[in-house]
C-alpha positions as CSV (number, residue, x, y, z in Angstrom):
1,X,129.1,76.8,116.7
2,X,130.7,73.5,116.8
3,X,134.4,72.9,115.2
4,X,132.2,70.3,112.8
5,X,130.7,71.5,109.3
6,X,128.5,74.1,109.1
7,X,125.8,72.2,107.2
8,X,125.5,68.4,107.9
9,X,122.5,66.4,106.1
10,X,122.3,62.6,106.3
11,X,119.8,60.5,104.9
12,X,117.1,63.7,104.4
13,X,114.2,62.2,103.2
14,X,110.9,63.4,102.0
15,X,107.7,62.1,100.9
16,X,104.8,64.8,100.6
17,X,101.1,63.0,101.5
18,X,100.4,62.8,97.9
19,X,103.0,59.8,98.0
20,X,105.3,61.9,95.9
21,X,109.1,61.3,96.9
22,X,110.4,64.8,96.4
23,X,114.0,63.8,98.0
24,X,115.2,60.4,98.3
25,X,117.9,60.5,100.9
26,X,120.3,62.9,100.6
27,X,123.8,63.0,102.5
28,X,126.8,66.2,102.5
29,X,128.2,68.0,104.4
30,X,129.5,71.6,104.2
31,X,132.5,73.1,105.7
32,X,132.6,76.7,107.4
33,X,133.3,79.4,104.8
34,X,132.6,76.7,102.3
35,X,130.4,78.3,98.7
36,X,128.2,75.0,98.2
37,X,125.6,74.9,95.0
38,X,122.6,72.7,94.5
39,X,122.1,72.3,90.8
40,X,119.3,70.5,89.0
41,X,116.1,71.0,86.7
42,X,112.4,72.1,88.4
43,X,111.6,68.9,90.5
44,X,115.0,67.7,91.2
45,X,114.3,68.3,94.8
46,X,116.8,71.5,95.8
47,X,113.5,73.6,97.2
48,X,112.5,70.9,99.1
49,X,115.9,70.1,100.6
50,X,116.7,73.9,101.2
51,X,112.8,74.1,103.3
52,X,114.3,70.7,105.0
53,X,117.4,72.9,106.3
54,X,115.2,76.3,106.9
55,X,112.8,74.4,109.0
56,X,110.2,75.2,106.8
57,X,109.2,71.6,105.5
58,X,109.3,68.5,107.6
59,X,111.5,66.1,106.6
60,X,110.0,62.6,106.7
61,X,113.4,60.9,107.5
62,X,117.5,61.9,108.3
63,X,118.8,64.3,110.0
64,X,120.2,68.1,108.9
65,X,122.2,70.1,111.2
66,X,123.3,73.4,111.3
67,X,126.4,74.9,113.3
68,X,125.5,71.6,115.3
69,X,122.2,72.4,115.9
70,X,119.7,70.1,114.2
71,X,117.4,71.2,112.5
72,X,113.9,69.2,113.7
73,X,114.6,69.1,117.5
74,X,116.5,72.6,117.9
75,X,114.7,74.9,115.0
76,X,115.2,78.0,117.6
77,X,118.9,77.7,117.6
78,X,119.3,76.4,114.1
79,X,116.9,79.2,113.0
80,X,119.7,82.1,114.8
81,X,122.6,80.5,113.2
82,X,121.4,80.9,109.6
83,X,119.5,83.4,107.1
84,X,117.7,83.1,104.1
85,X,117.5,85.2,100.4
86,X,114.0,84.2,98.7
87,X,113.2,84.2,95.3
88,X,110.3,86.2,95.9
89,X,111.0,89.7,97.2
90,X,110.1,90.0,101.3
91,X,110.9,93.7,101.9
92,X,108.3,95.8,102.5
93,X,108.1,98.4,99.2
94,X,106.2,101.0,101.0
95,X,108.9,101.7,104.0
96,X,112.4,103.2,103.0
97,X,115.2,100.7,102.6
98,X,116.5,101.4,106.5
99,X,113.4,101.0,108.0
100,X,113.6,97.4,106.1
101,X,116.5,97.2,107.8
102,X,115.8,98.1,111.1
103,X,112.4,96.2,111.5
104,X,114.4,93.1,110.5
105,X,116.8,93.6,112.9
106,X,114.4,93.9,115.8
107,X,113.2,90.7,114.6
108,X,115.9,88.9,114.8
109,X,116.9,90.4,118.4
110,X,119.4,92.5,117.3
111,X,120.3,94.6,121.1
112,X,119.1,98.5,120.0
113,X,122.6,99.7,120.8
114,X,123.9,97.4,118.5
115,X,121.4,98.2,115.3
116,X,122.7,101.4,114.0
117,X,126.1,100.0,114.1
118,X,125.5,97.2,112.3
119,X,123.0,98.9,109.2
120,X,126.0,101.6,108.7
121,X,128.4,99.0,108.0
122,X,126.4,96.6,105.7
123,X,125.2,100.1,104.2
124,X,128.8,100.4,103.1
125,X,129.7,97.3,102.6
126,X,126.9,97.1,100.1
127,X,127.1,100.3,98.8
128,X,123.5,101.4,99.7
129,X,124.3,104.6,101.0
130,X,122.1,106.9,98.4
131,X,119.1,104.4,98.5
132,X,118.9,103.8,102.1
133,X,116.4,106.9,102.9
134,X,114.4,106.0,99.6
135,X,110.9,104.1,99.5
136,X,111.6,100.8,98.3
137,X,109.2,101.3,95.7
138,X,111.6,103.8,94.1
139,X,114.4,100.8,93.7
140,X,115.0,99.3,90.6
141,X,115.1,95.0,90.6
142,X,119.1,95.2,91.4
143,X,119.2,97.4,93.7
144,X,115.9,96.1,95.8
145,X,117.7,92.7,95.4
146,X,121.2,94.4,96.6
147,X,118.8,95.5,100.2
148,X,117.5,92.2,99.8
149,X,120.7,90.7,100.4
150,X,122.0,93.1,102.5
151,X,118.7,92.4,104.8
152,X,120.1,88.8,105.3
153,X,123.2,89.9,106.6
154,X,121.4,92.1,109.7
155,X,121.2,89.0,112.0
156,X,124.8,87.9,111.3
157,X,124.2,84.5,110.2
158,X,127.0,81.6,110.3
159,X,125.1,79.8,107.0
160,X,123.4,81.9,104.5
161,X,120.7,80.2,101.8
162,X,121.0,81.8,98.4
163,X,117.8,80.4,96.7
164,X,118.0,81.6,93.2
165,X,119.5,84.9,93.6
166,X,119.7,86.3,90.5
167,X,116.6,85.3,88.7
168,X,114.4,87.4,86.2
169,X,117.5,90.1,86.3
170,X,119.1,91.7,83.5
171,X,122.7,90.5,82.3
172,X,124.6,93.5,83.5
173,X,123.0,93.6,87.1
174,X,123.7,90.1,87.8
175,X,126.9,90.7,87.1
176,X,126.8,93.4,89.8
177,X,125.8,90.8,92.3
178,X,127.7,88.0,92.2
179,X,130.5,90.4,93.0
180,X,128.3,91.1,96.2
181,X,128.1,87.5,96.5
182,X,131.7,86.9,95.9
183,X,132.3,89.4,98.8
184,X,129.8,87.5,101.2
185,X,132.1,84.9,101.4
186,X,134.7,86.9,103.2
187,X,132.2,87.9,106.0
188,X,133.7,85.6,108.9
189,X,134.0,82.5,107.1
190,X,130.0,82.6,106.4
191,X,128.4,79.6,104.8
192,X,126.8,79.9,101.3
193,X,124.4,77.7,100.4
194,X,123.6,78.6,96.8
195,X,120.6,77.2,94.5
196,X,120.3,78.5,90.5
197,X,119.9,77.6,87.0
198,X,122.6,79.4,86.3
199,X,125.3,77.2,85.6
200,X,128.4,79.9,85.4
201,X,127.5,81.8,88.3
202,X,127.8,78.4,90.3
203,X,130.7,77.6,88.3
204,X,132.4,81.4,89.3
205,X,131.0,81.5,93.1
206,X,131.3,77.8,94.0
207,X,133.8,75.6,95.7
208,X,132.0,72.4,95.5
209,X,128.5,71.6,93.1
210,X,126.4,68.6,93.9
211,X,123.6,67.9,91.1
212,X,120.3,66.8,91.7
213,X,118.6,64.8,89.8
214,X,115.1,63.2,90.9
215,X,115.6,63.6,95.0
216,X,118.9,62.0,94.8
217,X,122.4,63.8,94.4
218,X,123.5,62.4,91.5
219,X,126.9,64.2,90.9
220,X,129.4,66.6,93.5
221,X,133.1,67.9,93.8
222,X,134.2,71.5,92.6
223,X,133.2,71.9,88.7
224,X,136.8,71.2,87.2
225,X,136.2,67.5,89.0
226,X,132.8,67.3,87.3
227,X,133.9,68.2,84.6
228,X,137.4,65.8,84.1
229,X,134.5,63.3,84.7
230,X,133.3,63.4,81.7
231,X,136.7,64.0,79.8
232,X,138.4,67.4,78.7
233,X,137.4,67.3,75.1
234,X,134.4,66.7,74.0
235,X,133.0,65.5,70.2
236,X,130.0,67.5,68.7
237,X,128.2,65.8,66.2
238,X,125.1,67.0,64.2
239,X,123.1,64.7,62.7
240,X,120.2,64.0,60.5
241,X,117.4,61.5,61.3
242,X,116.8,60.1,65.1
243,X,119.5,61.4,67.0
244,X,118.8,58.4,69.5
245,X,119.0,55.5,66.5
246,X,122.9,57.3,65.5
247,X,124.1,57.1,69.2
248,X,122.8,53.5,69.4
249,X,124.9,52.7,66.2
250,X,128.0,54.9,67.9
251,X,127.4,52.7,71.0
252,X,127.6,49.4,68.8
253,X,130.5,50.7,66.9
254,X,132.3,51.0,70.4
255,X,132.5,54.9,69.6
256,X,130.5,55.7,71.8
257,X,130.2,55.1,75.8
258,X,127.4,55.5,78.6
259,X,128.6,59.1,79.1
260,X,127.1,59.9,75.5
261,X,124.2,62.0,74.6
262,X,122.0,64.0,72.4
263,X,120.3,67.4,72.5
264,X,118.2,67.4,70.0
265,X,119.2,66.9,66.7
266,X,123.5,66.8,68.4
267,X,125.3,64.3,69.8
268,X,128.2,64.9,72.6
269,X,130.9,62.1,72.6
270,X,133.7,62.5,75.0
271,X,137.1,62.8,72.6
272,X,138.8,59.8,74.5
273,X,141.6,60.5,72.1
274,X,139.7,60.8,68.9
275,X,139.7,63.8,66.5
276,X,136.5,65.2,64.9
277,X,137.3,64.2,62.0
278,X,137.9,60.4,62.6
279,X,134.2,60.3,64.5
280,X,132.8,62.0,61.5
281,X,134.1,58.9,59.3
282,X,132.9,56.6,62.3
283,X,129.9,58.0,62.3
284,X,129.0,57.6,58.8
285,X,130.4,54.1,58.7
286,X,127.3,53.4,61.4
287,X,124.8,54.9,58.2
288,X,124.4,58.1,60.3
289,X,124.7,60.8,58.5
290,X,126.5,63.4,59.9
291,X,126.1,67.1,58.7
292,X,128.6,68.7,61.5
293,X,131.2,67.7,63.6
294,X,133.6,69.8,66.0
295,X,135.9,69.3,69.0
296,X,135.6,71.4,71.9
297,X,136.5,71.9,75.5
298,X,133.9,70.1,78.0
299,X,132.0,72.6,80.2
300,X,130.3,72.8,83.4
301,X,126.7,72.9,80.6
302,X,127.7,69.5,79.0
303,X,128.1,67.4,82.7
304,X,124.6,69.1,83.7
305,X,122.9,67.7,80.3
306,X,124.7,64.6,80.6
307,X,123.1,64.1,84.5
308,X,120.2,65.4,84.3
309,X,119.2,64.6,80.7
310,X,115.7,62.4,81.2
311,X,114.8,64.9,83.7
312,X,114.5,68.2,81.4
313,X,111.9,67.4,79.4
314,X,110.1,67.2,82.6
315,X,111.2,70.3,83.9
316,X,110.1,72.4,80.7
């Protein structure tokens, strides 16, 4: 590995034959032992961009590198250098969780001395000990995702991909994992390359977020930098009629910036000093009336609406 980041993309690019522009030049860079997240609605481009860095799509211009290796004229030593967590499950429910284990690390090229070594320590490390002998089939979905991550770790990779993690589990075992994930980090300064739709647990795991928004990165820096973006405070109004006509009139009243929005039937207003009660009486003064308003602390939630707005009626 080079002394350089551990992920490098420049200008990624691609454009599927159906003339669809899935990712429109993308440039960051991740640092060793750096937790990076791609947010973004279905469509924004993070699958695409993750099979760009895996080597599984070909990217139609730029360059990625990882550990130094690039990506599209050394996929071999790229490949060794990194591992990847699927949505979809990959181990095999048949075979006992070690032989999982074990066939991956023959895979991978793992010396034979070395394998037994290695599978007793992420046993421990992940606490597998009295599922390891058990049929997969026998696993519930947090503990077949726990061997699931574990699995990724056989090959010692210097970047791991994270690609939705925790989806279609139950609040209690994805709690479970992101303290696994939170302990992959301190595994010899390994990479995390993290993709979800769960805004907190890239909020809790990450040190930098970029959002995506229509093949383009729209948004990046660690979530307390997104969010001071769009302001501390934030102004919640309710209103009845077209949501879109009331900002306008807030817009035209000067109460309202380009960083406004609606969801729904509620418009958010940074504070910018003012109190809820004062844009209430703004409000109305536009002819919008207004049948709620609160002040509140900005959240990671509000800069993801605010970026990705136009693109989530899309996605649904």
């Amino acid at each position: 590995m080079t002394n350089g980041p551990a992920i490098e993309v420049q200008g990624l690019r691609k454009v599927f034959p159906s003339g669809v522009e899935a990712v429109s030049g993308v440039d960051f860079a991740v640092q060793p032992g750096e937790v990076f997240s791609l947010l973004g609605p279905n469509g924004a481009g993070k699958s695409t961009t993750i099979g760009m860095l895996t080597g599984t799509v070909a990217p139609t211009e730029g360059s990625a590198r990882l550990a130094g290796f690039d990506v599209a004229t050394e996929p071999l030593a790229a490949r060794r250098t990194s591992s990847v967590l699927f949505q979809e499950p990959v181990v095999d429910r048949q075979l006992t969780g070690r032989r999982n284990l074990e066939i991956h690390a023959r895979l991978w090229g793992v010396p034979s001395r070395e394998i037994a070594g290695r599978l007793e320590e992420i046993v421990e490390a992940f606490t597998l000990s009295d599922l390891i002998e058990r049929p997969v089939a026998t696993y519930s979905g947090g503990e077949r995702r726990r061997l699931e991550i574990a699995r990724t770790l056989v090959s010692e990779p210097t970047v791991l991909f994270l690609d939705e993690p925790t989806v279609g589990l139950d609040p209690r075992i994805r709690l479970e994992l992101l303290d696994v994930m939170a302990r992959l980090r301190e595994r010899n300064e390994m990479t995390l390359l993290l993709t979800t739709h769960y805004l907190d647990e890239a909020e809790r795991l990450s040190d930098r977020i970029a959002i995506m928004r229509a093949g383009r990165i729209v948004a990046s820096g660690s979530a307390r930098e997104l969010i001071a973006g769009l302001g501390e405070q934030l102004l919640e109004l309710r209103v009845h009629g077209d949501p879109g006509a009331s900002l306008a009139s807030l817009a035209r009243a000067g109460i309202a910036g380009r960083d406004a929005f609606a969801v729904g039937s509620t418009l958010i207003v940074p504070a910018r000093g003012r109190g809820a009660d004062e844009a209430r009486a703004a409000a109305a003064s536009t002819g919008a009336e207004v049948l709620s308003a609160v002040q509140r602390r900005t959240t990671l939630d509000d800069v993801y609406l605010w970026l990705t707005g136009d693109d989530l009626a899309d996605a649904a």
